[in-house]
C-alpha positions as CSV (number, residue, x, y, z in Angstrom):
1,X,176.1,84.3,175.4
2,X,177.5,80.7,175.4
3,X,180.0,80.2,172.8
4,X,181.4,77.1,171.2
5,X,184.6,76.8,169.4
6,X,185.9,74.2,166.3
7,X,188.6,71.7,167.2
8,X,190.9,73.6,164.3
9,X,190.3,76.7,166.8
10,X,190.4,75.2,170.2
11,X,194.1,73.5,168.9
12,X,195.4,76.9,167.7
13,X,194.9,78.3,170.8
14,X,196.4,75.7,172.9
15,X,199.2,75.9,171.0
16,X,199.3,79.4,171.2
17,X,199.3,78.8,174.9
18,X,201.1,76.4,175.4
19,X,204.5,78.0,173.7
20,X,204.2,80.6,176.9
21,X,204.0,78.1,179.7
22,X,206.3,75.2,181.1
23,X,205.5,71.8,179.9
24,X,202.8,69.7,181.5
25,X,201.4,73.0,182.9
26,X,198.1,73.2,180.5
27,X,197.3,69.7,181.2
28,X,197.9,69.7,185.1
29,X,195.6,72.9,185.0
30,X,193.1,70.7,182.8
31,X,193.3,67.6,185.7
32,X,193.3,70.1,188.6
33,X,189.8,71.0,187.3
34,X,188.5,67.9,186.6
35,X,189.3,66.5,189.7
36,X,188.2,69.0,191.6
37,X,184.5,68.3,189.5
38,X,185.0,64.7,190.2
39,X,185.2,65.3,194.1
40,X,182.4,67.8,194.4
41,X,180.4,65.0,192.6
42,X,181.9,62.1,195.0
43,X,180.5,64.3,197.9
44,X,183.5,62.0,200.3
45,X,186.6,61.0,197.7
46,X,188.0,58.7,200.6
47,X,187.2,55.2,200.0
48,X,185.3,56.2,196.4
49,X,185.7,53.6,193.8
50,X,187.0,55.6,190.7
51,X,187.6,53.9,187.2
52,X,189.4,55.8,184.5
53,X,188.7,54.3,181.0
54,X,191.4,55.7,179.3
55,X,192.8,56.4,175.5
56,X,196.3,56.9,174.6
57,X,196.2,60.6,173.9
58,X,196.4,63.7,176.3
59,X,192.3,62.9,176.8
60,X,193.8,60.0,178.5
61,X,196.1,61.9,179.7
62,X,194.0,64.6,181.4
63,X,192.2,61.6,183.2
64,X,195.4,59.6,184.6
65,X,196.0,62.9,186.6
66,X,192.8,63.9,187.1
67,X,192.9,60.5,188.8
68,X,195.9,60.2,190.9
69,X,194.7,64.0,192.7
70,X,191.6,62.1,193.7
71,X,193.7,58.5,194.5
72,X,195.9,61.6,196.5
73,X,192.6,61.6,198.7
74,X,192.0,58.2,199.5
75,X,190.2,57.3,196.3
76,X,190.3,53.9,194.9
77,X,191.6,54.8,191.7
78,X,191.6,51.6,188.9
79,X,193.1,52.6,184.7
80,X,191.9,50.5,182.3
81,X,193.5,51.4,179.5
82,X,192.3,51.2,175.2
83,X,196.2,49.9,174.7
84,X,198.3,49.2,177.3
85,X,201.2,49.7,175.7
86,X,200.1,53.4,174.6
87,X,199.1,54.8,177.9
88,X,200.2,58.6,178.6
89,X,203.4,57.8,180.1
90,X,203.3,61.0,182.4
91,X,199.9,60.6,183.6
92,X,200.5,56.4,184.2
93,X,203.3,57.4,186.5
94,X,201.5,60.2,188.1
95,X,199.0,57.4,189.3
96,X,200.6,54.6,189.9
97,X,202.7,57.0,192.6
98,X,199.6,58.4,194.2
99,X,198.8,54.9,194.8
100,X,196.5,53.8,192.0
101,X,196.7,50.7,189.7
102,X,196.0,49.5,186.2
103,X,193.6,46.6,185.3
104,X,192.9,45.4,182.0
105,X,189.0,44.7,182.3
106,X,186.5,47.5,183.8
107,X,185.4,46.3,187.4
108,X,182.0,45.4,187.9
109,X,181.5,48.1,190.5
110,X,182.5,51.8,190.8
111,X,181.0,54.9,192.6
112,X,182.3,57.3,189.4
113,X,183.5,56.5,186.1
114,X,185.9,58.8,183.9
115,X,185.5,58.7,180.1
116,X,189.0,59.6,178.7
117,X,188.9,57.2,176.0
118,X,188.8,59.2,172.8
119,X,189.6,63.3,173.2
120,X,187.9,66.0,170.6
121,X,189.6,64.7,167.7
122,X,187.8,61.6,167.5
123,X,185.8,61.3,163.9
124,X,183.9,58.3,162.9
125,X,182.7,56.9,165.6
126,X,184.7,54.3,168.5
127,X,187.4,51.8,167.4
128,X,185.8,48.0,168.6
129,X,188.5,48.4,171.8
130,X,187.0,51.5,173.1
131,X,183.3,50.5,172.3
132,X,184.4,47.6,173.9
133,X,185.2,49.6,177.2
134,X,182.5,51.8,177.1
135,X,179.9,48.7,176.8
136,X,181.2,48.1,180.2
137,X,181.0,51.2,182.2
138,X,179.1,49.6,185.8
139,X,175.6,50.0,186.0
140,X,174.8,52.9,188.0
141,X,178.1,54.6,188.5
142,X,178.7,58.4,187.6
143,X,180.0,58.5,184.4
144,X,182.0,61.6,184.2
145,X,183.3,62.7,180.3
146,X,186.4,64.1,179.9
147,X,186.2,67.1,177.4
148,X,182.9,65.2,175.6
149,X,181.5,62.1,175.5
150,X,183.8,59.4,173.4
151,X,182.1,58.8,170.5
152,X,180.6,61.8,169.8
153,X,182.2,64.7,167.0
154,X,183.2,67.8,168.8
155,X,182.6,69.6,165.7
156,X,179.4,68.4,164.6
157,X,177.5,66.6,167.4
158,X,177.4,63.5,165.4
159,X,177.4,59.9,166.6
160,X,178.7,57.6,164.1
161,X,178.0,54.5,166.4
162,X,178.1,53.8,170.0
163,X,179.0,56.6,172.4
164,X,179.5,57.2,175.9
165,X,176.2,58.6,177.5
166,X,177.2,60.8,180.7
167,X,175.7,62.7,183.2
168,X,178.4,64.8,183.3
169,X,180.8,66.5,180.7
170,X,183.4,68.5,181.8
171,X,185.2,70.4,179.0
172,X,188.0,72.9,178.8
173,X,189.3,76.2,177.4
174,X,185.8,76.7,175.3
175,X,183.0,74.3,174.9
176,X,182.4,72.7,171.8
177,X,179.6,72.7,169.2
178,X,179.1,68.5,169.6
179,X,178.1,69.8,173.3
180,X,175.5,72.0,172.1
181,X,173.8,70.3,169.1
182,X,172.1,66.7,168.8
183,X,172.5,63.5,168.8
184,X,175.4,64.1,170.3
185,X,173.9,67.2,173.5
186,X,171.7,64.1,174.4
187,X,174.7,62.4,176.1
188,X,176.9,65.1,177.5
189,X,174.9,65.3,180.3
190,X,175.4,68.4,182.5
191,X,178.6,70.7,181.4
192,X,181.0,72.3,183.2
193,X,183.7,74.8,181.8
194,X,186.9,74.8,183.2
195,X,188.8,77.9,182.2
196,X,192.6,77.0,181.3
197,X,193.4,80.1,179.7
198,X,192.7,80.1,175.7
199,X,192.6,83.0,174.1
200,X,189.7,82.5,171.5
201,X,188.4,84.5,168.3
202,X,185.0,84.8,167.3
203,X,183.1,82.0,168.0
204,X,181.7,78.7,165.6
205,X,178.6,78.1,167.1
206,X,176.6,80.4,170.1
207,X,173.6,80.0,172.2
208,X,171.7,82.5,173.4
209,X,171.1,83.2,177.2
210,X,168.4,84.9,179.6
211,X,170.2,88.5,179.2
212,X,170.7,88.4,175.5
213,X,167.1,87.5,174.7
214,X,166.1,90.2,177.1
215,X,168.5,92.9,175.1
216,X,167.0,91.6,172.0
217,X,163.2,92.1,172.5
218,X,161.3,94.8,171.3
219,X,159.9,97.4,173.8
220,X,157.1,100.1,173.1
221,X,158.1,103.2,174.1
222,X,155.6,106.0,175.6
223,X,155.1,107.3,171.5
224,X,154.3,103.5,170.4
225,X,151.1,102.8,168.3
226,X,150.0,99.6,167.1
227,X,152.0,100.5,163.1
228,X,155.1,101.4,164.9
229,X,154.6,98.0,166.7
230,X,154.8,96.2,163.5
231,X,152.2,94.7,161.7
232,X,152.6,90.9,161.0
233,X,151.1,89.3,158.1
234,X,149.5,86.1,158.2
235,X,148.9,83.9,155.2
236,X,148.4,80.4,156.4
237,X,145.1,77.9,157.0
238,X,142.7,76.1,154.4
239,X,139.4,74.4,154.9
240,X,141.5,71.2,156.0
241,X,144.0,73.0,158.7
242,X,141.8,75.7,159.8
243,X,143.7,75.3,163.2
244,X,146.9,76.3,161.7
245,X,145.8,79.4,160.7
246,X,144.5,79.9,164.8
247,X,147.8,78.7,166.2
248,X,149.7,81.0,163.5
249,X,148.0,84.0,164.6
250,X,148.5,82.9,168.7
251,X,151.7,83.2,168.0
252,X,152.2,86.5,166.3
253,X,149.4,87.9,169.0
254,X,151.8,86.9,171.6
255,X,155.4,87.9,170.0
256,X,154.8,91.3,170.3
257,X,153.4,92.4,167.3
258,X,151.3,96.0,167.4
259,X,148.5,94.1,165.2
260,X,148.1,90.8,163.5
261,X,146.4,91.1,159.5
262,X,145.3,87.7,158.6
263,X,144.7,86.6,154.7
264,X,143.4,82.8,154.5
265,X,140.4,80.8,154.1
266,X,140.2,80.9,157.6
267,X,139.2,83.8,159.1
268,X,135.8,82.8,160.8
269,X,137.8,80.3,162.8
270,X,140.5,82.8,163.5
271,X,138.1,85.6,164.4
272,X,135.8,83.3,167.0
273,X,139.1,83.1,168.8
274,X,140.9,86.5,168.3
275,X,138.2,89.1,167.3
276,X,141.7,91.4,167.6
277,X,142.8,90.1,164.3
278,X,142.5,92.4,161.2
279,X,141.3,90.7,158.1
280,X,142.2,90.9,154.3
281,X,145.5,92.1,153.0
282,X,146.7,95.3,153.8
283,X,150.1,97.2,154.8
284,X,152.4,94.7,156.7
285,X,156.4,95.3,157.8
286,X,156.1,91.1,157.9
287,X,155.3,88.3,156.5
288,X,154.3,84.4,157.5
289,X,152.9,82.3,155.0
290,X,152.8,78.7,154.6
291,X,151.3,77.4,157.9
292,X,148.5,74.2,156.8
293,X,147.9,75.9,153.7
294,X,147.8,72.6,151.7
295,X,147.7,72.2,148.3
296,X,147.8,74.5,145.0
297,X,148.4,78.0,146.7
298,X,151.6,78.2,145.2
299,X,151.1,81.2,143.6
300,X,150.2,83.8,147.0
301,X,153.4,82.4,148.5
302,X,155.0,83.9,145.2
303,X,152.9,87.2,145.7
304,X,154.7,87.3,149.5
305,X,158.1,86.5,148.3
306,X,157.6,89.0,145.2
307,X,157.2,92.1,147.8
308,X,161.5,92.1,148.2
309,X,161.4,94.8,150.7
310,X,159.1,93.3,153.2
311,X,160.9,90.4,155.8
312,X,158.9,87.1,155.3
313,X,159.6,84.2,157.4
314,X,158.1,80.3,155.3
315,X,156.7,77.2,156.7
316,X,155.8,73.9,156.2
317,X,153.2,74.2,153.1
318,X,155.2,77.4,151.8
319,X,158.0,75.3,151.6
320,X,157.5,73.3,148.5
321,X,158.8,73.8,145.8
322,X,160.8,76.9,146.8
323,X,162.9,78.6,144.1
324,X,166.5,79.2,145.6
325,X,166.6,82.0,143.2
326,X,163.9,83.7,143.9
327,X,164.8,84.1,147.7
328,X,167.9,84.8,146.8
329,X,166.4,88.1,145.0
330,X,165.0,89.8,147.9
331,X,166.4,92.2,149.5
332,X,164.4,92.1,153.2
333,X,165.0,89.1,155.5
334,X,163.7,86.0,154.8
335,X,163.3,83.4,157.4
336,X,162.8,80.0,156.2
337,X,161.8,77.4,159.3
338,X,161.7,73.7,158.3
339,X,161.7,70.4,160.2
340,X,164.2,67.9,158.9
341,X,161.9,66.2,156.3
342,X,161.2,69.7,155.0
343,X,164.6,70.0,154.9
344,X,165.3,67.3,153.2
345,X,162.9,67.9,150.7
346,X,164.7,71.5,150.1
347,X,168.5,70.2,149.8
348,X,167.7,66.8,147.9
349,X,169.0,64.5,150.3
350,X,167.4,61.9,153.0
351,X,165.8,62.9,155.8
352,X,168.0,60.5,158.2
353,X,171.2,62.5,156.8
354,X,169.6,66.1,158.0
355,X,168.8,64.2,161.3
356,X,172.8,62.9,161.6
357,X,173.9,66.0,160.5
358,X,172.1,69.0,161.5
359,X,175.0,71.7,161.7
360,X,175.7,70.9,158.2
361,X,172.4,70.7,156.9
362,X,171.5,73.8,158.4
363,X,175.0,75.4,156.6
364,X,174.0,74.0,153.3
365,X,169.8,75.0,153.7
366,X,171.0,78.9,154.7
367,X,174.1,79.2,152.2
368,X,171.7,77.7,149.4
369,X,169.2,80.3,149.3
370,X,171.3,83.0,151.1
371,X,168.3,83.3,153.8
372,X,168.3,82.9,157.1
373,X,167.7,79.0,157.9
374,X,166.1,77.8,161.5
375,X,165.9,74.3,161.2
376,X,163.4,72.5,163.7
377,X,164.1,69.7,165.6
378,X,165.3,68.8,169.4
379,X,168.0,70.9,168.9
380,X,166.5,74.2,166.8
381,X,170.0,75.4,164.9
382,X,169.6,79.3,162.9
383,X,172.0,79.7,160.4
384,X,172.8,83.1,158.1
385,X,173.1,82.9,154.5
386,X,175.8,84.9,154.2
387,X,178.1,82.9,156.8
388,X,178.9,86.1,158.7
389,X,178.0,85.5,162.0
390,X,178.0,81.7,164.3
391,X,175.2,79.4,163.9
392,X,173.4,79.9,166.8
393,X,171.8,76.7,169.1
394,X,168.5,77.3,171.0
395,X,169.2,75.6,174.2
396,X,165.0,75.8,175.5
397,X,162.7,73.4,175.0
398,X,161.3,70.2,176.3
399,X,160.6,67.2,174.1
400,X,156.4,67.9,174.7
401,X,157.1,70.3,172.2
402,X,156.9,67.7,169.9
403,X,152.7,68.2,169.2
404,X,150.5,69.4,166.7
405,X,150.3,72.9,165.6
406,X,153.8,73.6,168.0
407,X,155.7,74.9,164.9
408,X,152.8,76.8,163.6
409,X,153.3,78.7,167.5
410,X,157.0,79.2,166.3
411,X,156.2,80.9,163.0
412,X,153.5,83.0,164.3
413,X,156.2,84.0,167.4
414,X,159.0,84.6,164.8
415,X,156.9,86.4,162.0
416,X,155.9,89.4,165.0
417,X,159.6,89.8,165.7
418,X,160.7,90.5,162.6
419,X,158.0,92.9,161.8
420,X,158.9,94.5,165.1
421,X,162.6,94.7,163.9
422,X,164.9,91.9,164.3
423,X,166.8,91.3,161.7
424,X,166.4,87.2,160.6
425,X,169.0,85.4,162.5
426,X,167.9,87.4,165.8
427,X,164.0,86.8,165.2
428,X,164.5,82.9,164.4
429,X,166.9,82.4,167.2
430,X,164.9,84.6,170.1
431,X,161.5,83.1,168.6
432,X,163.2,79.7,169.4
433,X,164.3,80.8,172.7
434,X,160.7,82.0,173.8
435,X,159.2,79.0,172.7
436,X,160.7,76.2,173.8
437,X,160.7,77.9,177.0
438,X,156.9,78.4,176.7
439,X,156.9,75.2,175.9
440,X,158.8,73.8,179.3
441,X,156.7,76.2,181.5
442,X,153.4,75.1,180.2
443,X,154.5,71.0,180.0
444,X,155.7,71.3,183.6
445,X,156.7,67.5,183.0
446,X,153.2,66.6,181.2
447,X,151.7,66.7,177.9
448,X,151.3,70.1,176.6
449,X,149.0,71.5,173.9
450,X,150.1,74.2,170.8
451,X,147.8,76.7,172.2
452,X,148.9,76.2,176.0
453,X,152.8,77.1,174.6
454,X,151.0,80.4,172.8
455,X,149.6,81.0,175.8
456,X,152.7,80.7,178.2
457,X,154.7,83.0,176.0
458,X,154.0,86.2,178.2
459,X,154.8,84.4,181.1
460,X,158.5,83.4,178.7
461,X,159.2,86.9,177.8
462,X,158.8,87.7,181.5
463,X,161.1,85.1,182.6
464,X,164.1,86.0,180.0
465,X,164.1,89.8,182.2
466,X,164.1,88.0,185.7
C-alpha cells in the first residue's frame, strides 16, 4: 500500500523528529538523498551543468545542499535565487564553499534543473517571481522537483496557475496526496521516497498496489457454486443504449461474479453476446443499475435502492435526481460512480470546480449521502461516507480509457465484487485497479475499445498475483 500524508501531519512529525536530533541533521539527510537521486540521473556529475531555482525556505534549502554534494563532485553548480536577499543562509554557504555560485537569471543551458522554489506549503498558486523562474527552466534539461512540483498543493493536487512540470519528484518522509491526485500527479513525473525518519499515523490518502489487490479478490473455494459466488444484478440498457447494457454485463461476467441476472429492455442484445446471462429479476446479493438507461426509469432505480439490505453500486442514468436521503437509509453498501459532470450535477456546483478539486469533491459527494463515492476521471479517487478510513487513489489506467461504454466496464467490474463480498470502498477501489489496468494492457499505446478492456480483465486479475 502507498500512503500519502497532509502537510498538518508531515509538519508534526518533523517536529516530532526533529526535537531528538542535532540541528541541520533532518535537512542534511533530506539533501544527502536528493543528491544522491540527482547523480544517479546525471549518469557522470563531473562537468554536469546543474541549476538550482531556489525559494527562501528549507525547500530552498534542501536544494542549496543538495547542490554543493553534487558541485563537491565536479558539478557545475549555478543558484538563482526567488529573493536574493532571503536565500537559506546555511545552504548559500554550504555552496558557495563547495565551489558553486549564484546568478540572478536562469542560464540558457543546463544538463539538470532543481525545483526548490516553493516547498509543500505553497497554496494558491506561484508568486510572479517564481512563475517568473520556472518560465525559464532550459529547454531540455532534467527538471528535478524538490519534495513536489512548485505550484502545485501538496494537500490537494491542485494547480492554481502555472507549475513546474518535472520528470522527476523526489519527496521526503511520506509522499503527499498532490503527488497522487490530478492536475497536479500530471507534473510530478516519476517519484522517489527518500526515508528521513518520520514517524507517521494513519494515513490521508492511499493507493492500492499489486499485493493488496491480490489479498482483496474473491477466490472460489473447492465447495463454491455459482449463489455462493454472488449473483450480480444488472439493471441498465434501453432501446437507445442497448450496448450499455452488453458492456455492463462484460463487466460483471469478468469481475468474478458466480452468475450475472440481467433486468432491461435489452436482453436479446445482451443474450446474442452472453447466452450465460440469466434473465428477469430474481434473487441477487448486488446491484448495478443506471448504465444508458435514459430517460423516465426513475422509478426501478427506487425499487433497487428500496431493497436496504442488498449492496447496489449507481451510474450515469441512475444518477439523476438521487435523493441523499434515501441512500442514506440503507443499510447495505452503496457504491455511487460518477464522472465529474455527474458529479457536479449531484453536489450543485460547476463541473470545472469538481475537475480543480477532486479530493474535495469526492469528500463532499461521499459525506453527502454517507455512501461510498468513486469519482471517475484520470485520477479515479473512492471515498467512504463515513470518513473512517483514507481516500484511496487508483494509480492504473491509461488515458485510452477515455472511450465509449469504458465506465459502463467499471460498473459492471465493481457491481460482481460487491456481490462477491467487498465491502464498498474495497469493490470501487479494486474494480478501479483492474480496470485501468485492463485498460493499459489492452491499449498497449493505441486506441482501445470498452469491450477489449472487458476482455483483458482475466489477463488484469492475473497480473495483480504475479
Amino acid at each position: 500500500m502507498r500512503t500519502a500524508y497532509s502537510v498538518e501531519t508531515v509538519r508534526a512529525a518533523e517536529r516530532e523528529l526533529l526535537a531528538r536530533l542535532p540541528e541541520g541533521a533532518l535537512m542534511a539527510r533530506a539533501a544527502a538523498g536528493l543528491a544522491a537521486v540527482c547523480a544517479g540521473l546525471l549518469g557522470r556529475v563531473y562537468g554536469a551543468r546543474v541549476v538550482l531555482l531556489t525559494g527562501p525556505g528549507d525547500n530552498g534549502g534542501d536544494a542549496l545542499y543538495a547542490g554543493a554534494r553534487l558541485a563537491r563532485r565536479g558539478a557545475r553548480v549555478t543558484a538563482v535565487p526567488m529573493d536574493p536577499a532571503r536565500m537559506h543562509p546555511g545552504g548559500l554557504a554550504a555552496l558557495r564553499a563547495a565551489g558553486g555560485r549564484v546568478e540572478e537569471s536562469v542560464p540558457r543551458r543546463a544538463d539538470l534543473v532543481l525545483d526548490g522554489l516553493v516547498g509543500i506549503g505553497g497554496r494558491g498558486g506561484l508568486r510572479p517571481a517564481a512563475a517568473a523562474l520556472a518560465e525559464r527552466i532550459p529547454e531540455g534539461a532534467l527538471v528535478v522537483a524538490v519534495d513536489l512540483p512548485s505550484g502545485v498543493d501538496a494537500d490537494t493536487g491542485e494547480v492554481a496557475g502555472p507549475a513546474v512540470r518535472a520528470d522527476v519528484t523526489v519527496t521526503f518522509g511520506a509522499y503527499k496526496p498532490g503527488l497522487l491526485i490530478d492536475p497536479g500527479a500530471s507534473r510530478v513525473g516519476a517519484v522517489r521516497l527518500i526515508g528521513i525518519g518520520l514517524e507517521l499515523p494513519a494515513p490521508d490518502v492511499e493507493a492500492l498496489q499489486h499485493a493488496d489487490v491480490a489479498a482483496l479478490l474473491p477466490a472460489p473455494t473447492a465447495s463454491s457454486d455459482k449463489y455462493r459466488r454472488g449473483v450480480v444484478g444488472i439493471l441498465a440498457g434501453s432501446e437507445q443504449y442497448p450496448g450499455a447494457a452488453v458492456l455492463a454485463v462484460a463487466g460483471a461476467l469478468r469481475g468474478g461474479a458466480g452468475a450475472v441476472r440481467y433486468v432491461g429492455p435489452a436482453a436479446d442484445a445482451v443474450l446474442a453476446r452472453y447466452p450465460e446471462v440469466l434473465v428477469g429479476r430474481g434473487r441477487v446479493q448486488a446491484w448495478v443499475v443506471g448504465p444508458g438507461l435514459g430517460d423516465g426509469r426513475g422509478a426501478e432505480v427506487a425499487r433497487a435502492l428500496a431493497d436496504r439490505d442488498v449492496p447496489v453500486l449507481v451510474d450515469a442514468d441512475g444518477l439523476r435526481g438521487l435523493d441523499p436521503e434515501v441512500v442514506r437509509g440503507r443499510r447495505a453498501a452503496t457504491l455511487l460512480t460518477p464522472h465529474a459532470g455527474e458529479a457536479a450535477a449531484l453536489l450543485g456546483v460547476p463541473r470545472e470546480s469538481v475537475e480543480a478539486g477532486r479530493l474535495a469533491a469526492v469528500r463532499k459527494l461521499a459525506g453527502r449521502y454517507g455512501a461510498t463515492a468513486l469519482l471517475k476521471g484520470s485520477t479515479t479517487l473512492v471515498a467512504c461516507g463515513a470518513g473512517a478510513r483514507p481516500v484511496r487513489v487508483n494509480p492504473t489506467g491509461t488515458p485510452w480509457l477515455a472511450t465509449a461504454g469504458s465506465g459502463d466496464v467499471l460498473s459492471g467490474l465493481a457491481g460482481a465484487l460487491l456481490a462477491g463480498g467487498l465491502s464498498g470502498p474495497d469493490a470501487g477501489s479494486v474494480a478501479a485497479y483492474l480496470h485501468g489496468l485492463a485498460g493499459r494492457l489492452a491499449a498497449d499505446g493505441a486506441p482501445v475499445l470498452a469491450h477489449e478492456v472487458a476482455a483483458a480483465l482475466p489477463r488484469a486479475w492475473r497480473t495483480t498475483r504475479t
